[in-house]
N, C-alpha and C positions, 0 to 999 in steps of 0.2 A: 504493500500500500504506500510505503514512505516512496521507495522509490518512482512508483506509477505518477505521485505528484512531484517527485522531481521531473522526471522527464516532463510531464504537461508544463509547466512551468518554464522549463524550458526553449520547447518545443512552441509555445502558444503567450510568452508573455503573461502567462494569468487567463489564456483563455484555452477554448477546448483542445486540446492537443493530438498530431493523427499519431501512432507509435506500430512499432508491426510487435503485439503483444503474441505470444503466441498460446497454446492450449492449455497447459500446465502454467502460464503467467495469468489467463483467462481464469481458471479452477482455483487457484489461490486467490484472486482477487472476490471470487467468490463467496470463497469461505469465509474470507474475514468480513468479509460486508454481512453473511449473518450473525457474527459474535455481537452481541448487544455492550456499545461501550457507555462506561459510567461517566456522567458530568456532573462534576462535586460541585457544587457550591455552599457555603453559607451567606444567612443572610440579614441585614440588622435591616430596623423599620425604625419610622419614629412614632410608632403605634403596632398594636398585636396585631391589628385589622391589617396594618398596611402589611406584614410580614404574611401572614396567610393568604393575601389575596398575590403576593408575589409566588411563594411557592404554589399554589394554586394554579395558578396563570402560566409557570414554567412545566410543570406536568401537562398541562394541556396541549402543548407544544406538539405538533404531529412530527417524527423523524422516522413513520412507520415502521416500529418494536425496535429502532436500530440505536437510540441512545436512550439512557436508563437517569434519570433527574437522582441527585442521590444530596441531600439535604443532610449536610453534620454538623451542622450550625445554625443557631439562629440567637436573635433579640433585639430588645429595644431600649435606642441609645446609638449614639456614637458610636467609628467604628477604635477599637481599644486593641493593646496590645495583646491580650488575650487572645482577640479574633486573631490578631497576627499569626501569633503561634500555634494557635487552631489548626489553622492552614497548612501551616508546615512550609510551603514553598510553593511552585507552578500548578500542581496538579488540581489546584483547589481556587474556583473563583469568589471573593468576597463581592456580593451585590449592599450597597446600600441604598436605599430607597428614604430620599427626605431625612437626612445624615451627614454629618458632618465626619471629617477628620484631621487633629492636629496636625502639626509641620513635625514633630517627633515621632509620630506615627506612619506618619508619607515615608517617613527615614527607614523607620526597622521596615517598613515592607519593602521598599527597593533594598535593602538588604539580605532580605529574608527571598529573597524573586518572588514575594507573594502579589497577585494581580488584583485591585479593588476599584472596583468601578462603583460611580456614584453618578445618581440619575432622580430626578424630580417626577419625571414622567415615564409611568410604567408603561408605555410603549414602545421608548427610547432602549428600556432594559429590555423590554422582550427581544426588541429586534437585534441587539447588541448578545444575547443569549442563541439567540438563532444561528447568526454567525459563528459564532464557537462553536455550536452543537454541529453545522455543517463540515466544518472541521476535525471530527470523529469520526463520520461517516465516511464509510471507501468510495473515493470513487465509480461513477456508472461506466459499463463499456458498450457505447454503440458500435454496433458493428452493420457494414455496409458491402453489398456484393458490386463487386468493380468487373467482372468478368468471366470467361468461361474457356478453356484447350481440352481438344478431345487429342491424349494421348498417343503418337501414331508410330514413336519410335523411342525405344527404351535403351541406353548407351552407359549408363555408370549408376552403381547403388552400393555405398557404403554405408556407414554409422554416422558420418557424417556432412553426407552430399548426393545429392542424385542428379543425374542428365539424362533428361527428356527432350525428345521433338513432339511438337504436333501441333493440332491446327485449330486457330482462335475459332470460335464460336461465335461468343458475344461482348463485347464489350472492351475491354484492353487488359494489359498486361503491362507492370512496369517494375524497375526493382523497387526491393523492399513490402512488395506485396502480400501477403499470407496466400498462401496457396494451401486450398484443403484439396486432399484428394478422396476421389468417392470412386467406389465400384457398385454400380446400381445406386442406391439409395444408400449403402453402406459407407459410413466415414474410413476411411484406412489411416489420416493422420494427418499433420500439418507441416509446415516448412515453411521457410523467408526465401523468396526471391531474389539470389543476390546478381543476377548478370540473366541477360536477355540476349538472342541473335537472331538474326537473319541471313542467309548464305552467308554463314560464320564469319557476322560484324557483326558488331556489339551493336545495340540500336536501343533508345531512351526506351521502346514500346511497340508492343505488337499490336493490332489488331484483324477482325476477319474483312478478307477471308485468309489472309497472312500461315503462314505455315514461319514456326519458328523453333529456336531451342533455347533451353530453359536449365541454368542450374541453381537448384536449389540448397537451404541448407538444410539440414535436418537436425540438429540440437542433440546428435550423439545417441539417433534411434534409427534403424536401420528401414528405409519406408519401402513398403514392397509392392512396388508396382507393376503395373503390366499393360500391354499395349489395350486400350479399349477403355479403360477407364480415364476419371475424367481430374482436371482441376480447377475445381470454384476460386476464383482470387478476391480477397476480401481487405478491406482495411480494418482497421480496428481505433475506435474514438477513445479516449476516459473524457469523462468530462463530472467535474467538482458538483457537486450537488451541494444547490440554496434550498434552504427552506423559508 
């Protein structure tokens, strides 16, 4: 997950990023996106009301089951060096709602890298809460089909690399591609497109009705092809999820 937002970040400035992810990077980003993660906060009010109606208002937070509101604090009053140490450090955001806090207390929390945010209008907090909670959550992967090669000449199959001919379908073909290959309806496995040819020259892209050749990499799994079957070429999006 850390890494999938480096690359976006990357690759897109802060915005959606294309990356050639491939199957086992797909199943992992998976998994982790349903582990439910926990957003600590505590929280001071300058009232009970206003403190229940803040934790209140954060549980209702939709991140569908994927971050968990986890409240280890709370009261009313100023925020105090108490809360400070509460916190312990990063992992833990103090909200204060209609609160104050000294210039000795700003000190131990930039000390302490405890984060305290203070807001007069609980919509300011929710939406400042959102943005963090987005932030736990894993990235989404759109995935998009770019094209189609029907198989027509099989030349090399290692652990890790295969050389295929054969002839575009639909669509294009470029490096860095994902290439799934299917036998019938059957997935056989995945690979990065790292070199394209046409009467063996390299060329940005193929399309139909283009007859070309294709090496792929294979990520140290030996992919077993045969002539007739086929390769879907796909990209692969992350893209940061707002709530």
């Amino acid at each position: 997950e850390k890494e999938a937002r480096k690359l976006a970040l990357a690759g897109g400035a802060g915005k959606d990023a294309e990356i050639s992810l491939t199957g086992s990077d797909l199943l992992t980003m998976m998994e982790n996106n349903s582990e439910q993660k926990p957003f600590r906060v505590i929280i001071k009010g300058d009232v009970f009301g206003s403190i229940t109606s803040v934790s209140d208002s954060l549980r209702m937070i939709d991140t569908g089951g994927q971050v968990a509101v986890e409240v280890v604090g709370s009261g009313v009053g100023d925020i105090t060096e108490s809360d400070i140490l509460l916190a312990g450090g990063p992992n833990v955001i103090i909200y204060g709602f209609n609160v104050n806090m000294s210039a000795s207390i700003k000190r131990l929390a930039l000390a302490q890298g405890v984060s305290v945010r203070l807001f007069t209008i609980i919509y300011e907090l929710l939406d400042d809460a959102k943005e963090e909670m987005s932030r736990l959550i894993a990235p989404e992967v759109k995935e998009t089909e770019q094209g189609e090669l029907a198989i027509r000449g099989v030349f090399r199959l290692t652990s890790d690399l295969a050389i295929v001919g054969g002839e575009m379908l639909e669509g294009r073909v470029k490096k860095e591609y994902i290439a799934r290959a299917m036998r019938k309806k059957e997935i056989i496995g995945e690979a990065i497109v790292i070199n394209v040819q046409r009467e063996k020259r390299d060329v940005p892209e193929a399309v139909p009705p283009e007859m070309c050749g294709l090496s792929l990499k294979t990520n140290g799994k030996r992919l077993k092809l045969e002539i007739g079957d086929r390769l879907v070429f796909l990209t692969r999006e992350i893209q940061e999820v707002k709530l």
